[in-house]
N, C-alpha and C positions, 0 to 999 in steps of 0.2 A: 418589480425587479429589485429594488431599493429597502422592500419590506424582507427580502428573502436574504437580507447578508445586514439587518440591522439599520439601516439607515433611509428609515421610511420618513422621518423629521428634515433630514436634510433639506431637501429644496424649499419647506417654509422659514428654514432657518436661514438660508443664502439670500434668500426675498428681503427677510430682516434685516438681517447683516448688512447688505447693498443700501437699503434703505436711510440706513443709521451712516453708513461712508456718506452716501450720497449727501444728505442732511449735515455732515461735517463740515465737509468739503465744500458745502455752497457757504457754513458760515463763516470761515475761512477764507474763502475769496472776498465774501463782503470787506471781512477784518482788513483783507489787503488791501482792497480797495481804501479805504480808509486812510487807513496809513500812506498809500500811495500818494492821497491827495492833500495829506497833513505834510508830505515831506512836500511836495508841488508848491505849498502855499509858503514852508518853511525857506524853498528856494530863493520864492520870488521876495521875499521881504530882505532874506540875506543880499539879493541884486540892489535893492533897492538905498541899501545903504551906502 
C-alpha cells in the first residue's frame, strides 16, 4: 500500500527515527539525573554551613 503513493521507506525510517529519540531521551535523563544529584549534594553542603 505504502509502495503505491511513494512511501514504501517510511516505516524503516520511523523505526530509525524512534530509535534515535529513544537513544536521546535516555541520554538526557541520565544527564538529568546527574545534575539532579550535583544539585542534591550542592544542597546539602549549603545546609551544612
Amino acid at each position: 500500500m505504502l509502495a503505491g503513493i511513494g512511501l514504501e521507506g517510511l516505516p524503516d525510517r520511523i523505526t530509525a527515527t524512534t530509535a534515535r529519540v529513544s537513544e536521546e531521551v535516555s541520554a538526557l535523563a541520565t544527564e538529568g539525573e546527574k545534575l539532579d544529584q550535583k544539585a542534591g549534594n550542592a544542597a546539602d553542603k549549603i545546609r551544612k554551613l
